[in-house]
NUNUTOR-668692 format. One line per field, with one value per residue (C-alpha): residue number from 1; residue in three letters; x negated, y, z. Coordinates in steps of 0.1 Angstrom, whole numbers, always signed. Example, Ala and Ser with C-alpha at 12.3 -4.5 7.8 and 13.67 -1.06 7.14 Angstrom:
BEGIN
i	c(1/2)
aa	c(ALA/SER)
x	c(-123/-137)
y	c(-45/-11)
z	c(+78/+71)
***
This chain:
BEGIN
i	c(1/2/3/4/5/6/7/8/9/10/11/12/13/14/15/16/17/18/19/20/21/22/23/24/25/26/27/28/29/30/31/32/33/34/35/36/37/38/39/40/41/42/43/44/45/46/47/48/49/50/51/52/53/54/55/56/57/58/59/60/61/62/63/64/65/66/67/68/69/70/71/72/73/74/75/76/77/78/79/80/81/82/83/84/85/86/87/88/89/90/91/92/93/94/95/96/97/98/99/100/101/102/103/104/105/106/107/108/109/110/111/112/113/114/115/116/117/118/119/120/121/122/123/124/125/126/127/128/129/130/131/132/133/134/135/136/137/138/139/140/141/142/143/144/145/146/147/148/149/150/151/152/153/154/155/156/157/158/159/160/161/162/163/164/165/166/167/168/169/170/171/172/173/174/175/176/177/178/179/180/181/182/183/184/185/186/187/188/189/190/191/192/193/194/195/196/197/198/199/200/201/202/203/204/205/206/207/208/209/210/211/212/213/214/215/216/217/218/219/220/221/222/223/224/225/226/227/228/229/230/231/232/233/234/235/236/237/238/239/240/241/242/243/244/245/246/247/248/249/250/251/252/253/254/255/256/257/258/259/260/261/262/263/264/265/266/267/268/269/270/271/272/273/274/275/276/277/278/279/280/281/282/283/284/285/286/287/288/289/290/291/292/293/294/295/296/297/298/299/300/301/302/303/304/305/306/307/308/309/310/311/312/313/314/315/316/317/318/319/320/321/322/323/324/325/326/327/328/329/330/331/332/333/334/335/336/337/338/339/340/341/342/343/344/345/346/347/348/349/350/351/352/353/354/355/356/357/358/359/360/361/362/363/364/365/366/367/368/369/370/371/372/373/374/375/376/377/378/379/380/381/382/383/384/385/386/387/388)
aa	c(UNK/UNK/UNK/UNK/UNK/UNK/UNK/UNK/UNK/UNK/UNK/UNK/UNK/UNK/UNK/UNK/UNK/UNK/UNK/UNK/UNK/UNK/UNK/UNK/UNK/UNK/UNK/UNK/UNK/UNK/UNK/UNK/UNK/UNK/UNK/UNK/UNK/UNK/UNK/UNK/UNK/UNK/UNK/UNK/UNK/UNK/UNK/UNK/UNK/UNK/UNK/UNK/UNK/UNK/UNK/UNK/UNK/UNK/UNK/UNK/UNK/UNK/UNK/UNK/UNK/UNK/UNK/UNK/UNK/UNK/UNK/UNK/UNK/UNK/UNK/UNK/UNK/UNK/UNK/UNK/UNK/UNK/UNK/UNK/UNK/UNK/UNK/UNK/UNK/UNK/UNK/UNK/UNK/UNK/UNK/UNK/UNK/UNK/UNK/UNK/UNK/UNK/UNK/UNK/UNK/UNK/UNK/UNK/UNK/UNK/UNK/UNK/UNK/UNK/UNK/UNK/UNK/UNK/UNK/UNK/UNK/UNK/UNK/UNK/UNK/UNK/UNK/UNK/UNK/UNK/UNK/UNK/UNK/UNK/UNK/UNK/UNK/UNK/UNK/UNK/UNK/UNK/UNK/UNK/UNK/UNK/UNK/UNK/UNK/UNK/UNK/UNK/UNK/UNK/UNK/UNK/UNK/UNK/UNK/UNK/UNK/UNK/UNK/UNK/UNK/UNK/UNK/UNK/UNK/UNK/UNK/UNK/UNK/UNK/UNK/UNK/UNK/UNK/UNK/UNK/UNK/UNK/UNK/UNK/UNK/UNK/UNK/UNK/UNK/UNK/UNK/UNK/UNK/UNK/UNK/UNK/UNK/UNK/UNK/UNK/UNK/UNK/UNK/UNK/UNK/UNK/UNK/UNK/UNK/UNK/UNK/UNK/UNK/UNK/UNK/UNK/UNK/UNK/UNK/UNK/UNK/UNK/UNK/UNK/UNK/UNK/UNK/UNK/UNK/UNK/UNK/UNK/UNK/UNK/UNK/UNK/UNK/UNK/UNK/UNK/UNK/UNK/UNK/UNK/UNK/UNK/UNK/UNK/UNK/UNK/UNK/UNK/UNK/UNK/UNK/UNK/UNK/UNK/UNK/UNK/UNK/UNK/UNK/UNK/UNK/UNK/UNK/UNK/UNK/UNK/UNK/UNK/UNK/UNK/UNK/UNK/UNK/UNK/UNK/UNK/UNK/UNK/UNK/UNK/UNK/UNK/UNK/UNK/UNK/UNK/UNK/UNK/UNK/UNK/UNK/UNK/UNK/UNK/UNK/UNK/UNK/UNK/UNK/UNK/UNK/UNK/UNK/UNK/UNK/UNK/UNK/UNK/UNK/UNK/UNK/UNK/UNK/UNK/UNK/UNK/UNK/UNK/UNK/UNK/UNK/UNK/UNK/UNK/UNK/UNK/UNK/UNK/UNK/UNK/UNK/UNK/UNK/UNK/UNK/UNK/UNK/UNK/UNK/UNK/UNK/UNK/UNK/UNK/UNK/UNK/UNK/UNK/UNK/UNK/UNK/UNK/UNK/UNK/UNK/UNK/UNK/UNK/UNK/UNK/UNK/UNK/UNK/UNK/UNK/UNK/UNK/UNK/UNK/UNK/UNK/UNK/UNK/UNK/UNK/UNK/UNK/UNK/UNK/UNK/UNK/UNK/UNK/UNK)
x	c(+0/-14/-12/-15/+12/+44/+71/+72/+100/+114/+106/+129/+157/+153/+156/+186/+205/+196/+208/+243/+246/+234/+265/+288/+275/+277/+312/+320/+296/+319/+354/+356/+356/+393/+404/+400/+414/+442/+454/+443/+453/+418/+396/+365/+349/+367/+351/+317/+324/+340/+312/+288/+297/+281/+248/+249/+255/+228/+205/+213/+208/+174/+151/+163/+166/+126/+119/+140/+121/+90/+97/+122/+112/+125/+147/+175/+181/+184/+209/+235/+232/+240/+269/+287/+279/+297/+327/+335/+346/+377/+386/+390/+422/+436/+421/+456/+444/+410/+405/+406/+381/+358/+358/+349/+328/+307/+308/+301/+270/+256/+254/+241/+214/+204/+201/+182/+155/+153/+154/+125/+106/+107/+93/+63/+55/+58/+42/+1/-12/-36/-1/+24/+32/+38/+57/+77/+85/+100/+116/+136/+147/+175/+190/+180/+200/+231/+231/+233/+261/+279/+295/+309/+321/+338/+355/+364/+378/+397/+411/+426/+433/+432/+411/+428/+406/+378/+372/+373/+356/+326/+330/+324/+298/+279/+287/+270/+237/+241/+237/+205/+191/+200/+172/+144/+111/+104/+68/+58/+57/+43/+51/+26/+31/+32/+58/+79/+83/+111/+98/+119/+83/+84/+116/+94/+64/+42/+20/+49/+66/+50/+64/+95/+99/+91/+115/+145/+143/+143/+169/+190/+199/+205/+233/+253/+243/+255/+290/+301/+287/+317/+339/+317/+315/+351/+349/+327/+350/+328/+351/+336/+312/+305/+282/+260/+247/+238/+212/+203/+193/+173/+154/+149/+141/+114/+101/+94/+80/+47/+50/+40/+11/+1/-1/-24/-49/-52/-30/+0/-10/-3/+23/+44/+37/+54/+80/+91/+87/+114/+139/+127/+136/+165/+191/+191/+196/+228/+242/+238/+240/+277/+281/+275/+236/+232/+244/+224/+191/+194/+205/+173/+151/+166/+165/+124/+119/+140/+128/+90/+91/+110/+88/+58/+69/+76/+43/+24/+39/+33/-1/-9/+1/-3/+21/+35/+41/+62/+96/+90/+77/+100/+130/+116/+114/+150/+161/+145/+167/+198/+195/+187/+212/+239/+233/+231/+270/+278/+262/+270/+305/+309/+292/+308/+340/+328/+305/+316/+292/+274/+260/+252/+229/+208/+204/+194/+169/+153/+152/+132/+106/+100/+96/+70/+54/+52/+40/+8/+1/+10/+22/-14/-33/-16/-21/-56/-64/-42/-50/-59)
y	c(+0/+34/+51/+84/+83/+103/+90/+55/+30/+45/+79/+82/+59/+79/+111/+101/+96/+123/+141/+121/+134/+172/+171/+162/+189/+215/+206/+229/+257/+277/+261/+260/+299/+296/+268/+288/+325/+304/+273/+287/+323/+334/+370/+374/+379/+342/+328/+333/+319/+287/+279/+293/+263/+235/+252/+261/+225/+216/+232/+222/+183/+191/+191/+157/+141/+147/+132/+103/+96/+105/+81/+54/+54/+68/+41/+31/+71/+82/+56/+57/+96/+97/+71/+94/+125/+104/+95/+130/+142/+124/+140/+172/+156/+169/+204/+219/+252/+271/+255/+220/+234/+246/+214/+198/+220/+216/+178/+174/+199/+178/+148/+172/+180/+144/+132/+161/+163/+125/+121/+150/+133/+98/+108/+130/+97/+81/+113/+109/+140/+150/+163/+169/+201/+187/+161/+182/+203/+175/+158/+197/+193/+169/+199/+224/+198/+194/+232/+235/+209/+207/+240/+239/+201/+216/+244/+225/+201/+228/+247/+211/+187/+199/+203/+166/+152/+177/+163/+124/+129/+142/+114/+89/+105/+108/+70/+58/+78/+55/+24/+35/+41/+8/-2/+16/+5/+26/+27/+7/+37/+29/+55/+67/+60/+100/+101/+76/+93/+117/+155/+188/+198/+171/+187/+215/+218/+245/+252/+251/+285/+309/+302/+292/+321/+334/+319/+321/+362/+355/+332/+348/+368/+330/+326/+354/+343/+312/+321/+355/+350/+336/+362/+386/+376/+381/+414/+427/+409/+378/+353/+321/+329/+295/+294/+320/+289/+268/+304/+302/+265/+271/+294/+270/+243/+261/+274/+237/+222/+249/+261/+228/+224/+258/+254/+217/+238/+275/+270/+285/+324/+340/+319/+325/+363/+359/+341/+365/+398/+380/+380/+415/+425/+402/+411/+448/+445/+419/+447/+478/+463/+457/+434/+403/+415/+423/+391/+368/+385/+386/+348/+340/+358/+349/+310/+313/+334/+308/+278/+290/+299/+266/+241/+262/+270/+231/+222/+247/+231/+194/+207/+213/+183/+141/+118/+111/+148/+154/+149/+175/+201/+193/+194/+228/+244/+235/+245/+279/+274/+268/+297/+320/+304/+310/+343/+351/+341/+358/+391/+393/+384/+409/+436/+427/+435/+468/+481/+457/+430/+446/+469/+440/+421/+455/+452/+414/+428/+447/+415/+399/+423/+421/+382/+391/+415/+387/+359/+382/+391/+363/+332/+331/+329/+303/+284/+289/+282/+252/+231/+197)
z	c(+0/-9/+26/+8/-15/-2/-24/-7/-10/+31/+25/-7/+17/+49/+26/+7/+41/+52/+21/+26/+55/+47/+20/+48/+69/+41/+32/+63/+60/+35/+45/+87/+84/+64/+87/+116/+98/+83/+102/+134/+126/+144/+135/+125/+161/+171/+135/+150/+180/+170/+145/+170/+195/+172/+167/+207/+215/+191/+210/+244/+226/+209/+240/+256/+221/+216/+246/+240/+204/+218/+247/+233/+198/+166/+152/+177/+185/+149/+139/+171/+167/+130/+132/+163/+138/+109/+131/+141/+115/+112/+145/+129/+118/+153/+156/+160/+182/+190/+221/+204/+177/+198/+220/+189/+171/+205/+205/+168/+177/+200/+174/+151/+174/+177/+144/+125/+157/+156/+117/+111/+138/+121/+85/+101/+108/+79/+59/+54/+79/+49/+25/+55/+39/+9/+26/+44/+17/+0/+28/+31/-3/+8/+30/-1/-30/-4/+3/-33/-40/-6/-6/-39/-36/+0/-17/-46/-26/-2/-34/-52/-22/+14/+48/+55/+25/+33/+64/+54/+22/+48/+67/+39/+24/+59/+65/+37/+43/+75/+55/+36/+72/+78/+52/+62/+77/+102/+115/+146/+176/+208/+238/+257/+301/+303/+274/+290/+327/+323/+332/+326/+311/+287/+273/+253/+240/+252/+225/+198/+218/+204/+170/+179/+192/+161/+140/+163/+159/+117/+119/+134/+101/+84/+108/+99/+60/+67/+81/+61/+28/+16/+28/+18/-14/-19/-1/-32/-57/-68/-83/-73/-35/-32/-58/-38/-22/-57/-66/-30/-33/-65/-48/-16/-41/-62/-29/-11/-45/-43/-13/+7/-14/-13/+27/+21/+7/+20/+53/+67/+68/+29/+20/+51/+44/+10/+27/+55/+27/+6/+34/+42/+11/+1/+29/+22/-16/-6/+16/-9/-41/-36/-70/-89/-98/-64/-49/-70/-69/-30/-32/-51/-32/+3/-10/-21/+15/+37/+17/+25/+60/+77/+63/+70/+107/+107/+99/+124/+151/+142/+132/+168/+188/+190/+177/+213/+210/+181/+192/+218/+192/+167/+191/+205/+168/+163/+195/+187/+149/+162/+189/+161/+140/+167/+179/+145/+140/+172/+165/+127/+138/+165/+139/+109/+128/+138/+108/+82/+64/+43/+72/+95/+64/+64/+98/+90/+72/+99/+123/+95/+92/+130/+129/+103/+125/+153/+128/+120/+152/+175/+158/+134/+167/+183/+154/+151/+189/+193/+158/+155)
***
């Protein structure tokens, strides 16, 4: 077996699960917003808190999730965690009030939590250290093809059938990325007797702060992208807003292809740079270019700027610590994503309420440029100090 070699036989199976299951998880991105205006009869402010519930449970999962795969092993907590994330979405059958949805937005986030944390965990180990970047970069590309897909299956969906089919058409498709998993080799892990014995420290990682940190401040403008572009869109009278996220995609996709390879060979510092600028500059152009132009060039840029700093913030923090180590990093960068993510819903809720969209993306903008700011000054020389 050529140990170097990224596309193997469990790589590609692990990856199209996961992709199964991204599709699912996408379904929702554009449509949960009109399930909770319409069925539930909720505002905007209400929006961002019901959707804000699953990221907030995520994060609350992440921490002891990487110390059960860094303790139990990879395997047995990926599958059970992606088979209760399957399941739950029939249960959105019965979401008959707010109280109900955010119950289960919150349960469903918790599941969530478990199997990305546990699933990015398991292919490090199967990616050779010398191309993790690469590797990574391609392993995202599942999340980049279902953001691309996934909300314009979900809407397509919505608009000819009903939430009723949304929701079990997610189901299925999550299910079967299940199966694949089922088929996948998953390298032999062997805990270490400090990674077994259960300590709140364990939880995070220590070095990998820093640059979660980091990240959380920048994504905070993705979760308000995430929830109001659609609404947005028709705001500014594009016809069809789902297919922000098929421009936004091409420009995640292009970005993981080079980027990761990019990052192999001259490290994390230039390419993250380009990164954060593109966001810098991408949010403001989607608030004051109120048209078509203006919402496609944003989406581009925004997709080559998100789908270059993740990965690369991804890689940092795997960079810096031992395999019996990894589930505690990856689980404190995610933790750090889904806070950002969250408050991001929150605040772009509670602002697009008060100074409209458009407003609060500009002010996205502005949060971007200080996460660049901290990545230069900070986030670089944690890197450099805490390499292995």
């Amino acid at each position: 077996m050529n140990r170097n070699k990224i596309l193997t036989r469990d790589f590609i199976l692990l990856g199209l699960g996961y992709l199964l299951m991204a599709i699912a998880f996408y379904f929702l991105i554009p449509t949960l917003p009109f399930f909770v205006e319409h069925e539930l009869k909720a505002d905007k402010s209400i929006i961002g808190l019901v959707i804000s519930c699953y990221t907030i449970a995520a994060l609350i999962m992440r921490p002891f999730t990487g110390f059960a795969v860094d303790s139990l092993g990879r395997k047995g907590i990926y599958l059970i965690s992606f088979i209760l994330f399957s399941i739950f979405f029939n249960l959105y059958l019965f979401a008959y009030s707010v109280a109900i949805m955010v119950l289960l937005r919150f349960t469903h986030g918790l599941a969530w939590g478990a199997t990305s944390t546990a699933g990015t965990t398991a292919v490090v180990d199967i990616i050779p250290p010398e191309k993790r970047g690469e590797g990574i970069g391609y392993w995202g590309l599942a999340m980049t093809i279902a953001m691309a897909i996934g909300p314009l299956l979900g809407m397509s969906i919505l608009n000819n059938y009903s939430f009723h089919t949304l929701f079990i058409t997610a189901s299925i498709s999550s299910s079967i990325g299940v199966l694949l998993t089922l088929f996948v080799r998953f390298p032999k892990y062997k805990p270490t007797t400090e990674s077994k014995t259960f300590q709140w420290k364990n939880l995070i990682e220590k070095k990998s702060i820093p640059i979660a940190l980091n990240l959380l401040i920048i994504m905070i403008s993705y979760g308000g992208l995430l929830t109001f572009i659609s609404m947005y869109g028709q705001e500014i009278g594009i016809e069809n807003p789902g297919s922000f996220f098929v421009v936004y995609a091409a420009g995640i996709f292009l970005a993981r292809v080079v980027a990761g390879k990019i990052y192999d060979r001259h490290g994390p510092k230039l390419i993250t740079i380009i990164g954060i600028t593109l966001l810098c500059i991408g949010f403001p152009m989607l608030g004051l270019m109120q048209n078509a132009a203006g919402f496609y060039c944003a989406s581009i840029l925004l997709g080559l700027g998100n789908g270059i700093v993740f990965p690369s913030y991804q890689v940092m923090v795997n960079d810096m610590v031992p395999p019996d180590r990894r589930g505690a990093a990856n689980s404190t960068l995610f933790t750090a994503l889904d806070m950002g993510i969250g408050i991001g819903m929150i605040l772009v809720g509670a602002l697009a309420e008060s100074i409209t969209i458009a407003n609060a993306y500009i002010i996205s903008g502005g949060l971007c440029f200080t996460g660049l700011l901290l990545f230069i000054t900070i986030s670089m020389r944690q890197y450099n100090k805490h390499k292995i």
